[in-house]
C-alpha positions as CSV (number, residue, x, y, z in Angstrom):
1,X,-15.4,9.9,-8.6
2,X,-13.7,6.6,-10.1
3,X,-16.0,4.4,-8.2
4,X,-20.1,3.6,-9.4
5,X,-22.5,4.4,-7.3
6,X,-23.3,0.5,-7.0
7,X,-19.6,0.4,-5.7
8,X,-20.3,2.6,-3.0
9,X,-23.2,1.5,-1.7
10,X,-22.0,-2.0,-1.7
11,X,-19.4,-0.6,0.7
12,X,-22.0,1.8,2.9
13,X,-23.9,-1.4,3.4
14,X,-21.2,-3.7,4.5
15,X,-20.1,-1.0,6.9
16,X,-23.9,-1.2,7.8
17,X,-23.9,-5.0,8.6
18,X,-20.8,-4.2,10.7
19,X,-22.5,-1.3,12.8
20,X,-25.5,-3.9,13.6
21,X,-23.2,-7.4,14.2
22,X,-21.2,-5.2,16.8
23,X,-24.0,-3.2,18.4
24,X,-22.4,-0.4,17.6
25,X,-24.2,3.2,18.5
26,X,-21.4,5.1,15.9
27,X,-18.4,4.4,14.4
28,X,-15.2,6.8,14.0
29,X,-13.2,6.1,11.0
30,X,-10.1,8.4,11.1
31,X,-7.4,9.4,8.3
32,X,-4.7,11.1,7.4
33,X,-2.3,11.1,4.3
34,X,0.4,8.9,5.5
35,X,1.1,5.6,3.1
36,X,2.8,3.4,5.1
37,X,0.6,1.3,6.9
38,X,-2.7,-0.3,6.8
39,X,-4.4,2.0,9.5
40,X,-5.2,4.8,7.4
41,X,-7.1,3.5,4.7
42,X,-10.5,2.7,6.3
43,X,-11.7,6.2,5.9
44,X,-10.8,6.2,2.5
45,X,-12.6,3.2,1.3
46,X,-15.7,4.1,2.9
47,X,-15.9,7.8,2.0
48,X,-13.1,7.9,-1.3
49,X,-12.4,11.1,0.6
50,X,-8.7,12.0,-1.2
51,X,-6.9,13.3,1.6
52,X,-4.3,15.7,0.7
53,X,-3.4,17.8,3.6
54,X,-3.8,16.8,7.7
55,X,-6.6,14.3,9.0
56,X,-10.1,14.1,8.4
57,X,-12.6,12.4,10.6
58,X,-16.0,10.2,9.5
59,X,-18.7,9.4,11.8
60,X,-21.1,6.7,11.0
61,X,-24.3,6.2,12.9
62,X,-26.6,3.3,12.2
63,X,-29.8,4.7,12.3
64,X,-28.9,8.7,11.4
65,X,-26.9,10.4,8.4
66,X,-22.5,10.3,8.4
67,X,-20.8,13.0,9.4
68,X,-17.2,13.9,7.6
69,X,-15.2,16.7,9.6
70,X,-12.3,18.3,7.4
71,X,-9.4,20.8,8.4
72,X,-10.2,23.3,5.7
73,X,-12.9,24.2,3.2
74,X,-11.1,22.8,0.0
75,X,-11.0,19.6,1.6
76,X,-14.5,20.3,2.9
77,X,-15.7,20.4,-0.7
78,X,-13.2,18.0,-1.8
79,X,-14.9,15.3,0.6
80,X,-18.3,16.3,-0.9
81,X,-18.1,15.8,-4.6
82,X,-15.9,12.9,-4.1
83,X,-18.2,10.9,-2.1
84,X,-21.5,10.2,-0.8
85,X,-21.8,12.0,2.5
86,X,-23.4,14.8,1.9
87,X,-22.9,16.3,5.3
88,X,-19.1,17.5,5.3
89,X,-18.2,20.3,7.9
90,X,-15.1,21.9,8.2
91,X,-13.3,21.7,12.2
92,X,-10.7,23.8,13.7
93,X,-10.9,21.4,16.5
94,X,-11.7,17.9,15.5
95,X,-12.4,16.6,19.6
96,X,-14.2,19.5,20.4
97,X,-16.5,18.5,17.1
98,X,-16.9,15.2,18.0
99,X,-17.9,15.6,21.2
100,X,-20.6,17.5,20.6
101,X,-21.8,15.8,17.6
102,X,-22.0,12.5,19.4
103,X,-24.2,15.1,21.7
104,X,-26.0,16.1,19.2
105,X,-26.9,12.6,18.4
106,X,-27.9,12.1,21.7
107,X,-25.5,9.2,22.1
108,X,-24.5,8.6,26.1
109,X,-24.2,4.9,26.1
110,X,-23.2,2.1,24.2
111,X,-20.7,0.7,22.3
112,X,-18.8,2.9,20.1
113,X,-16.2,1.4,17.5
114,X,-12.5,3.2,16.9
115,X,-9.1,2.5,15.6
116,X,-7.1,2.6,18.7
117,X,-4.0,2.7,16.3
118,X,-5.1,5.6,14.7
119,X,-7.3,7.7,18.1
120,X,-5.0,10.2,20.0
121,X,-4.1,9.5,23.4
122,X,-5.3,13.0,24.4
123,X,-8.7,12.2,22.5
124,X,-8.9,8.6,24.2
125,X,-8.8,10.2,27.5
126,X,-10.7,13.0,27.0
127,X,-13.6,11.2,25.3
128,X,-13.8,8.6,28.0
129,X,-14.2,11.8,30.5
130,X,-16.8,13.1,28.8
131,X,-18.9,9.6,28.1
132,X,-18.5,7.4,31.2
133,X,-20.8,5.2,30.1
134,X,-19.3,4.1,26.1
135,X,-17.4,1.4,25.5
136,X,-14.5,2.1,23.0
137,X,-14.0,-0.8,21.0
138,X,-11.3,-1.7,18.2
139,X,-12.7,-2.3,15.4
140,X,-10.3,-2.2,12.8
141,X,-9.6,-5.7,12.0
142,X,-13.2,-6.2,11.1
143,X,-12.7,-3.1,8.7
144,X,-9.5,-4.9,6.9
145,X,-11.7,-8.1,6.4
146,X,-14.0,-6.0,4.5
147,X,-11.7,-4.2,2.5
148,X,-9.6,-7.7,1.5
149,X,-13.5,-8.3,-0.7
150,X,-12.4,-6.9,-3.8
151,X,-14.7,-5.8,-6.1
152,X,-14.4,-6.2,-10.2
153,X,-14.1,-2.2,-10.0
154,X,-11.2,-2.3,-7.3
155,X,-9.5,-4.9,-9.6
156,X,-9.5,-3.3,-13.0
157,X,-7.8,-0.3,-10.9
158,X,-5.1,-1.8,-9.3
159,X,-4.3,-3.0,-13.3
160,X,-4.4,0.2,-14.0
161,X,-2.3,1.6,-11.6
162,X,0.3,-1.4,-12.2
163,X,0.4,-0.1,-16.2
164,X,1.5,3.5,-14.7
165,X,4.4,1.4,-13.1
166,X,5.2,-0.4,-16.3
167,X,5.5,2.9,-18.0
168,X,7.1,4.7,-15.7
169,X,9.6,2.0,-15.7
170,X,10.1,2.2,-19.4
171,X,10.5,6.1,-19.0
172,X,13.3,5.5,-16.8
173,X,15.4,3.7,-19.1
174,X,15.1,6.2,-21.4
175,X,17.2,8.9,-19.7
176,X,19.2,6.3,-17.2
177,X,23.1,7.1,-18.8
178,X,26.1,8.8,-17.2
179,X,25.6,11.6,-15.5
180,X,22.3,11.7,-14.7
181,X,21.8,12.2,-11.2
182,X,19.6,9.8,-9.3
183,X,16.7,12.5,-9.0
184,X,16.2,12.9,-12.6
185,X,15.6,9.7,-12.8
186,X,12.6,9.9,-10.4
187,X,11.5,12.5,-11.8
188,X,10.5,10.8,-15.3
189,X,9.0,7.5,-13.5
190,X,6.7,10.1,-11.3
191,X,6.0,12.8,-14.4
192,X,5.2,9.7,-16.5
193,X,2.4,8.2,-13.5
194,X,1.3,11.9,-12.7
195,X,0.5,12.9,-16.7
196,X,-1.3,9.6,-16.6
197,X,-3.7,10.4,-14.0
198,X,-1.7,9.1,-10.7
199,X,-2.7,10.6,-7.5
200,X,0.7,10.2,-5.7
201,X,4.2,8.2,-5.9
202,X,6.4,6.7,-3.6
203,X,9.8,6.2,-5.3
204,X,13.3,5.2,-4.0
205,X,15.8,5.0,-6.4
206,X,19.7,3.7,-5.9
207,X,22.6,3.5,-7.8
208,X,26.1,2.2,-7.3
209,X,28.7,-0.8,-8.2
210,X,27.9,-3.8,-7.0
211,X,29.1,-6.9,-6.1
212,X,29.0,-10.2,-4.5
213,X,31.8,-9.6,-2.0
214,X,31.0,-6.0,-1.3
215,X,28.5,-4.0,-2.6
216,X,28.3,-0.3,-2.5
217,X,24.2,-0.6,-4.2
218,X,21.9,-0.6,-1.0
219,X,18.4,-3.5,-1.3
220,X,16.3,-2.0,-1.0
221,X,16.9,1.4,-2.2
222,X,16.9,4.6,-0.5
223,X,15.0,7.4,-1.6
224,X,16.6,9.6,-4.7
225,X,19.5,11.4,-4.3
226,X,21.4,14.3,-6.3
227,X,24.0,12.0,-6.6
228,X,25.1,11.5,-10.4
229,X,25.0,7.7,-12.3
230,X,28.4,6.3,-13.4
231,X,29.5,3.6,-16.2
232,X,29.4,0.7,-15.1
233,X,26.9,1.3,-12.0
234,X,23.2,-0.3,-11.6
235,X,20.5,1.5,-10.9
236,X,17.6,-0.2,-8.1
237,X,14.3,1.4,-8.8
238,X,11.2,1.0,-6.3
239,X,8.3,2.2,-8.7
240,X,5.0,2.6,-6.3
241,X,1.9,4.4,-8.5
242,X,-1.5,5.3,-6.6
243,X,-4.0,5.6,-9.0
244,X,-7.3,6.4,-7.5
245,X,-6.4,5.2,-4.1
246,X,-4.6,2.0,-4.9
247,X,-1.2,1.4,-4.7
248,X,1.2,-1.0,-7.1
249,X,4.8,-1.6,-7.1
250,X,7.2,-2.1,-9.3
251,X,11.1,-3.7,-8.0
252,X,13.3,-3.6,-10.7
253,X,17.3,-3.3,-11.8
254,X,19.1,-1.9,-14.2
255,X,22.6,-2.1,-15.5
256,X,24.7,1.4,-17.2
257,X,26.2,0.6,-19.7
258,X,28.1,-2.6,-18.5
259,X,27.0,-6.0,-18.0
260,X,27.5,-7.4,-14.2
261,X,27.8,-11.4,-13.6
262,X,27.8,-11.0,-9.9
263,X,24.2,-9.2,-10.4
264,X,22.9,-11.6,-12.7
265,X,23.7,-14.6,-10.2
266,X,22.4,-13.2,-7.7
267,X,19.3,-11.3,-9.6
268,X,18.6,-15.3,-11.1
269,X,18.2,-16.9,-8.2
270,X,15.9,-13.9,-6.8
271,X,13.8,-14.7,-10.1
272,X,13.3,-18.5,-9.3
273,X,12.5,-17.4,-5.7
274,X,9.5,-15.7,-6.4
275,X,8.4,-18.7,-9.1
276,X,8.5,-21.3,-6.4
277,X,6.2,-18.7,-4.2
278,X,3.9,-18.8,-7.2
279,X,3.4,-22.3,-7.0
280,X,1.7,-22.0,-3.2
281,X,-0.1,-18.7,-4.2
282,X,-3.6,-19.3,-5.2
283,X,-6.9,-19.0,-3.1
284,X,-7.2,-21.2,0.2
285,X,-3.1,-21.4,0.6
286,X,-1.5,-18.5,3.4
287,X,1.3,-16.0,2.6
288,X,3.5,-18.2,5.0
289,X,2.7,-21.0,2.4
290,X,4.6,-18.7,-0.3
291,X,7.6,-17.7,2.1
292,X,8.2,-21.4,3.5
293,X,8.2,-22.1,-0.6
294,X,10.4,-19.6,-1.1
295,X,12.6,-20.2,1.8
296,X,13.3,-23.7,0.9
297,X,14.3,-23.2,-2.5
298,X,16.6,-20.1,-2.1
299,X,18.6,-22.1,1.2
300,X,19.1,-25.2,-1.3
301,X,21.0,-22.4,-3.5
302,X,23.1,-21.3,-0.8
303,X,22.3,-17.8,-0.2
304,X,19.9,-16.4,2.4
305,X,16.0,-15.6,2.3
306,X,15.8,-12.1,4.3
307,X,13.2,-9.1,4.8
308,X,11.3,-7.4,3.1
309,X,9.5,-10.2,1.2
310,X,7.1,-8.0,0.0
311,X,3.7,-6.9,1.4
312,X,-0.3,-6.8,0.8
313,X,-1.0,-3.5,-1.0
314,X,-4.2,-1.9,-1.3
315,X,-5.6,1.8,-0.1
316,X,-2.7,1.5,2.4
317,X,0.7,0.4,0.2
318,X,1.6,-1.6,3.3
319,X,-1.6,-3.7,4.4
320,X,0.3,-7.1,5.3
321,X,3.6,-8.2,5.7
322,X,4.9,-10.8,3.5
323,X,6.6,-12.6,6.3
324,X,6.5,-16.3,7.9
325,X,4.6,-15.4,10.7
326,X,1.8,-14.1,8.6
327,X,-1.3,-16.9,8.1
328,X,-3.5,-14.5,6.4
329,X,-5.4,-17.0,3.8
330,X,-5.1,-16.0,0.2
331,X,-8.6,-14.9,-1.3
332,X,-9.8,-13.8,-5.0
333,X,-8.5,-10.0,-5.4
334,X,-6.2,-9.6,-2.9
335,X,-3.1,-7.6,-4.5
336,X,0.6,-8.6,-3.1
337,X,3.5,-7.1,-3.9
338,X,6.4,-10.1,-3.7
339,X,10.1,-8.7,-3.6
340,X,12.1,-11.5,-2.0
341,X,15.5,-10.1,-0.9
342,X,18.5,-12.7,-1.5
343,X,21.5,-12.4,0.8
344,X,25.3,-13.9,0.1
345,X,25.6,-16.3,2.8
346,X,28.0,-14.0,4.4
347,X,25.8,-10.9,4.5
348,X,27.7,-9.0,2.6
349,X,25.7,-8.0,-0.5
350,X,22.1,-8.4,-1.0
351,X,19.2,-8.0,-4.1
352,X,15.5,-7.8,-4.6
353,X,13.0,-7.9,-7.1
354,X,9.3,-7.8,-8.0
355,X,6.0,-6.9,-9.1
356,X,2.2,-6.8,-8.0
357,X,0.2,-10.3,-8.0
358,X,-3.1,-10.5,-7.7
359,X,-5.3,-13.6,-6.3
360,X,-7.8,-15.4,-8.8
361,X,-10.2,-18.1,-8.2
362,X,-7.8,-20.3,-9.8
363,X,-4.9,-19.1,-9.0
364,X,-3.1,-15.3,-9.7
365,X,-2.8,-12.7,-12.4
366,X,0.5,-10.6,-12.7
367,X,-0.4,-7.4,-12.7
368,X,2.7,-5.9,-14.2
369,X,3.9,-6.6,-18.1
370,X,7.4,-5.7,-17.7
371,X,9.6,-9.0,-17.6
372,X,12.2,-10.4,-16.0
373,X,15.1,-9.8,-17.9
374,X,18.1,-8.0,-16.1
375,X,19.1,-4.9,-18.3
376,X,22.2,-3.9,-19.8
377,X,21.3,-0.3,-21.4
């Protein structure tokens, strides 16, 4: 288990305090391995249950013992020696199971907090069949304001996890020549993360000519193909490490063999766009702060400011959008990944770039060594 005890129960109690604020006779925390977005990540951080096959379910009760229900007895056992609950039962039917442990409990009435995001409609229903007298309430949001408290443990990870994306970086440019096809490629950035004690990856990986008036290299990149790296081609990398439940991101570019002018124009100005979103980001400023900053400086060049920006990473890679319309205030250890995308004015070609920030009490840390220069290998 990465995490101290201390760390864990610093999260059992806040989860605690939540259970009491909201009057809440249980609390259903549901997950399933899926990245993408910020729903799934609330079972993690209370239970650091690794979940590496289906869904798992976690019942907390304020006055009784949690409950963890897995699909299968490795992740049964999994659950237990990674975390605290002690009581961690395998389910070949995980409604069936609740129902009759909220039973068991005794629990008729009340208020009972979900994720309606992340409940099955079939479950909703049937739930509210069989307790008439709950209230379901969404409780999620209150769960992402916990997690956004990072602790100096949850810090000294994500650096951790942002060194595997440095390295596997570095890795890359070791074997990226003619004729390597796009999937070799991957696979050093992910054997270099994996050997080093990552639990996952999430890599796309481009390559193609580009340029300003048409470009055949996609921003972002797709995932890895079998396709095979030419002279004269640039290769877009999206290096994403999750080292002990946290993810980084790495967005860097590199040229084969062949300088390109139109890319380093372009791959500049995306440069300067993040450094004038770096002069809003510090605590008490929003993320629309940074994208209004970074708006304004990349229309005075000419070109367009378009999605994705970039995005709030933490158990879930996508926690937050970096986007306008986001007024989330900017506290001490949040992470954000900022990749501005720059756009020709005609649409025609586009480029992104970045690495993982992460919110001080004066200001921000980058998490990433790597720098900035635009390679020619």
């Amino acid at each position: 288990m990465p995490f101290t005890m201390k760390e864990m129960g610093r999260r059992q109690r806040a989860i605690s305090q939540l259970l009491e604020s909201e009057r809440l006779e249980a609390l259903f925390l549901i997950g399933d391995e899926n990245r993408t977005n910020h729903f799934c990540g609330d079972l993690r951080y209370y239970t650091n249950h690794l979940i590496f096959a289906s869904r798992s379910v976690a019942l907390i009760f304020p006055n009784a013992e949690p409950v963890i229900l897995t699909g299968s007895e490795n992740q049964r056992k999994s659950a237990a020696q990674r975390g605290f609950i002690k009581d961690s039962r395998v389910s070949e039917d995980f409604l069936k199971d609740l129902i009759a442990l909220l039973r068991e409990r005794r629990i008729s009435t009340g208020r009972i907090g979900v994720n309606l995001e992340m409940l099955p409609t079939a479950w909703y229903i049937r739930l509210r069949q069989e307790f008439l007298h709950v209230e379901w309430v969404e409780i999620h949001e209150r769960i992402i304001q916990i997690r956004s408290q990072r602790s100096q443990e949850e810090i000294d990870i994500y650096r951790k996890g942002a060194a595997l994306g440095d390295g596997g970086f570095e890795a890359a440019l070791k074997v990226i020549r003619p004729g390597v096809t796009e999937y070799e490629v991957a696979a050093e950035i992910e054997q270099y993360a994996r050997a080093r004690g990552a639990e996952g990856h999430f890599t796309l990986l481009g390559s193609g000519k580009f340029k300003l008036d048409n470009s055949m290299l996609s921003f972002p990149p797709p995932p890895p193909s079998s396709r095979q790296i030419e002279f004269g081609d640039s290769v877009s990398m999206e290096i994403s490490p999750r080292y002990e439940g946290y993810w980084t991101q790495l967005v860097r570019t590199a040229n084969v063999e062949r300088a390109n002018s139109d890319l380093e124009k372009i791959h500049r100005i995306c440069c300067n766009t993040i450094r004038k979103g770096l002069e809003e980001f510090r605590p008490g400023k929003t993320i629309k702060d940074v994208v209004l900053a970074m708006k304004a400086y990349v229309i005075g060049t000419g070109y367009l400011l378009a999605p994705p920006l970039g995005h709030i990473s933490g158990i879930d890679l996508l926690e937050g959008r970096v986007a306008q319309q986001n007024e989330m205030v900017l506290e001490p250890g949040m992470s954000v990944i900022l990749h501005p995308t720059v756009s020709t004015p005609d649409n025609k070609s586009n480029f992104f770039w970045g690495e993982t920030y992460l919110v001080t009490h004066d200001g921000y840390e980058r998490l990433h060594r790597t720098g900035d220069e635009l390679l020619t290998l």
